[in-house]
N, C-alpha and C positions, 0 to 999 in steps of 0.2 A: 795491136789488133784493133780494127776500128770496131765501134758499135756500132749497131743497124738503127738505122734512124725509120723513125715512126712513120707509120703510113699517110702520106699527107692527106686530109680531109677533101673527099668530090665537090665538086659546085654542084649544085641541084640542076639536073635540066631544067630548061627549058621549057614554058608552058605551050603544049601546044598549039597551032594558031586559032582553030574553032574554039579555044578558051576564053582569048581575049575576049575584052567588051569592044561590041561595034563601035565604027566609026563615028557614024551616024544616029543620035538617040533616036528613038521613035516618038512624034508629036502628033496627038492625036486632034481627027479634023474637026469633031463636037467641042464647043468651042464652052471652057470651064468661068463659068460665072459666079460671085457670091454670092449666094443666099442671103435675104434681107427682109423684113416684114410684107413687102409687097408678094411674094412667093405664099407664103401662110396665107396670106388673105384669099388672093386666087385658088389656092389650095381648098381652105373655107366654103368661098362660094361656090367653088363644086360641089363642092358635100353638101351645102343645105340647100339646093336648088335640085340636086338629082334623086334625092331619099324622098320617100313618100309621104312621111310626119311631114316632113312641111308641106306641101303638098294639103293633105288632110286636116290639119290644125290649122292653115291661115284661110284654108277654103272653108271651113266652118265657123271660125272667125268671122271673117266677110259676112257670111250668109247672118249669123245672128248679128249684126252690130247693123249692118246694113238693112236687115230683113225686119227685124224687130222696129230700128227708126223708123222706117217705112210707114209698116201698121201703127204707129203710136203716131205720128204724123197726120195720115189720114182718120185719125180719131180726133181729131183736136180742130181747135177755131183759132181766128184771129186774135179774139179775147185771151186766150192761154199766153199770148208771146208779149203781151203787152210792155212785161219787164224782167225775162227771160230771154238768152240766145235760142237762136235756130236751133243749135246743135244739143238741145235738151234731150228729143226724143232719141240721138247714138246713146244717151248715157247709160238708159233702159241697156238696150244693146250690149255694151260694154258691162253689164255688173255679171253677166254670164259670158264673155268674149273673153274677158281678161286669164278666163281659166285657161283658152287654150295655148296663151302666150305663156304662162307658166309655164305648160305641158310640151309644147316647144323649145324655152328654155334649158329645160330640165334633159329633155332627148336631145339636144345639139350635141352634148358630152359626153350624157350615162351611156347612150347606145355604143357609144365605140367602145367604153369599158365590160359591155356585157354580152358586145359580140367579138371582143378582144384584139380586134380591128385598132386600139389603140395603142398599139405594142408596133405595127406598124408604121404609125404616125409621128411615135417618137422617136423611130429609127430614121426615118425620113428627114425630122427635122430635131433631132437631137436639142435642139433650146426649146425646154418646154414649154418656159414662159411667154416666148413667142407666138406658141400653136395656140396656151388659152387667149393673147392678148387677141390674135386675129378672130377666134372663137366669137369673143366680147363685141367686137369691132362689126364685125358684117351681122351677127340675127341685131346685136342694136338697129342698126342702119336700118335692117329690114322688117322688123318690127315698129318701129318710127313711122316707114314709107308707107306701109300696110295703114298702119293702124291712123296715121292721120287723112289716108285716103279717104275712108271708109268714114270717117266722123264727117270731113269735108263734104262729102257727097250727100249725106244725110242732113244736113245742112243747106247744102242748094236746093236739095229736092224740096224742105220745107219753107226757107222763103220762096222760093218758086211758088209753091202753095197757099201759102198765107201771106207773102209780104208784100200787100197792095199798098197802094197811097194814103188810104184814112190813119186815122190818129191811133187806129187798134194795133198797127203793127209793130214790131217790136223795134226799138230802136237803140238797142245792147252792141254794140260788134261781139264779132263771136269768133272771129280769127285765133284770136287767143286762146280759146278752150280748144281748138285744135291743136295746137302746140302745147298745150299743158297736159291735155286729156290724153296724148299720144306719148307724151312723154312721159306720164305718169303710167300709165302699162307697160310700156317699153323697158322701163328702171326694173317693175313687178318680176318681166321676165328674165334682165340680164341678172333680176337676185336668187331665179329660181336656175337659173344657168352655174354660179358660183355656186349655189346647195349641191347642185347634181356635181360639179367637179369634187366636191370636200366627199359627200357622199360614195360616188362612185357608183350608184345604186338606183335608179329609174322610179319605181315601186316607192322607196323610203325617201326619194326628196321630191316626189310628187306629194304623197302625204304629207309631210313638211310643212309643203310650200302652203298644203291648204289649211293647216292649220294657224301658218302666218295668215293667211286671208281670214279664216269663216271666225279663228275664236276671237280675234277683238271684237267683232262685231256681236256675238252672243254673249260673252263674259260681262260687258257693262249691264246686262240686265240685271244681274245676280250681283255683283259687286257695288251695284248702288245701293241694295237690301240693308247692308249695313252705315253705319256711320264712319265709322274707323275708313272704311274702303271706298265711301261714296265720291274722294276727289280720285282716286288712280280709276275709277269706272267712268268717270264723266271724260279725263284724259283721253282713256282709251276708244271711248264714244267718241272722242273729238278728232282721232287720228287713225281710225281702224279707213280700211281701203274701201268698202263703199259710203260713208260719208268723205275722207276724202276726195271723193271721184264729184259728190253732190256738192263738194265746195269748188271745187274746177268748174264744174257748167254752172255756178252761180243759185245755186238750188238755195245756197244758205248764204247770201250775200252781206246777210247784217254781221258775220264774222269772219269774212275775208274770202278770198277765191281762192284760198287751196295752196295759195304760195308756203305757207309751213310744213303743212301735210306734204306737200313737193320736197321740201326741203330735210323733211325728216329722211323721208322713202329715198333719198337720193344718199343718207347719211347712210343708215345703215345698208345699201346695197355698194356704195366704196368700200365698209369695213368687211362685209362678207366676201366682197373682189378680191381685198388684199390678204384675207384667210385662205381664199382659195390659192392666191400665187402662193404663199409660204407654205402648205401643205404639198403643193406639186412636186416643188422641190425638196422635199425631208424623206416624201416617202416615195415608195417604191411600185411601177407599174402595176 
């Protein structure tokens, strides 16, 4: 008697044909590029040429650096520039101008964190590091172009004014305090830029940023009271931002033009840069 043998095992049909994958992949006709630093940048100067803070703070800038040289210009004689640059009377300008580079600074950043607009930006471009470096890159640029406009200009206007032939006029160049004095605001704000990225907060790294300005220059009153304290108040006197500003235009020339004071400010606004890159990345939108 034979035994029945086992049901032989079916082959699986066959997939039907609308199953298969096409023949043909689909290539799409927008044409897929890398993203690169130049993208961010672009990115950037949309953003700070079509929001209204800049807009409002470089235009009120102008108006007092420019408005203020102006009248302090036309207050003055030939006697005044004798051993002074032209661009004394922007300085005036600037000891109230500098605020609004802060305050632009500080909004290039905080505003997308506080209208949450920056949850967008980082989905856009996923390398964070990238968005603040472009960030850093264009208000510098355009805080520079601003700000050494406006000293420049205030400067033609008053050799214009005063710089006739006789022996009165002043004969300083004064090209230089344009590139210093511009670049010395400009550092002010890309460090009030890195406050607001660590900060996250508009309000808290504006106060911040004025307390880095106004107490050097108040505290050396009181810190030279004592003895113990009278060398870190004379320091501070020496390096607080409106005498350095008055060693840029040469106001205090029997101790240097400002190159230190440059050099500090440019020190600690690298180390507050590289605080901000490392916080970007640890913490969380």
């Amino acid at each position: 008697m034979s035994t029945p043998q086992p049901p032989m095992p079916q082959q699986a049909a066959a997939a039907p044909d609308w199953q298969a994958a096409p023949g043909n992949s689909y290539t799409s006709p927008i044409p897929v590029t890398r993203t690169h630093l130049g993208h961010a940048l672009n990115s950037e100067w949309t953003k700070i040429k079509s929001v209204r803070s800049t807009m409002w703070t470089l235009g009120i800038f102008l108006l007092l650096v420019i408005g203020i040289g102006f009248l302090v210009a036309a207050q003055t004689t030939n006697e005044d520039f004798g051993d002074v640059p032209y661009t004394i009377p922007a300085f005036f300008g600037l000891m109230l101008g500098q605020i609004c580079l802060i305050t632009l600074g500080v909004l290039v950043v905080s505003s997308e964190y506080g209208t949450g607009m920056i949850r967008t930006t980082f989905t856009a471009s996923p390398q964070r590091h990238r968005v603040l470096a472009a960030k850093l890159v264009i208000f510098f640029a355009v805080a520079f172009a601003v700000s050494a406009f406006a000293i420049g200009l205030v400067g033609l206007f008053t050799e214009g004014m005063h710089g006739d032939a006789s022996g009165e006029a002043s004969q300083v160049a004064w090209g230089g305090t344009v590139v210093m004095g511009a670049l010395y605001v400009s550092l002010l704000g890309v460090l009030a830029l890195a406050v607001g990225s660590m900060l996250r907060h508009s309000a808290g790294a504006i106060t911040t940023m004025l307390g880095v300005v106004l107490l050097p220059a108040i505290m050396p009153a009181f810190l030279m009271m004592s003895e113990s304290l009278r060398t870190i108040g004379e320091k501070m006197q020496e390096y607080n931002a409106p005498n350095a500003l008055a060693h840029v235009f040469r106001l205090d020339s029997e101790n240097g033009h400002g190159g230190a004071q440059l050099g500090l400010l440019a020190g600690v606004t690298a180390a507050a840069v590289v605080g901000a890159f490392v916080l970007l990345e640890r913490r969380d939108v």
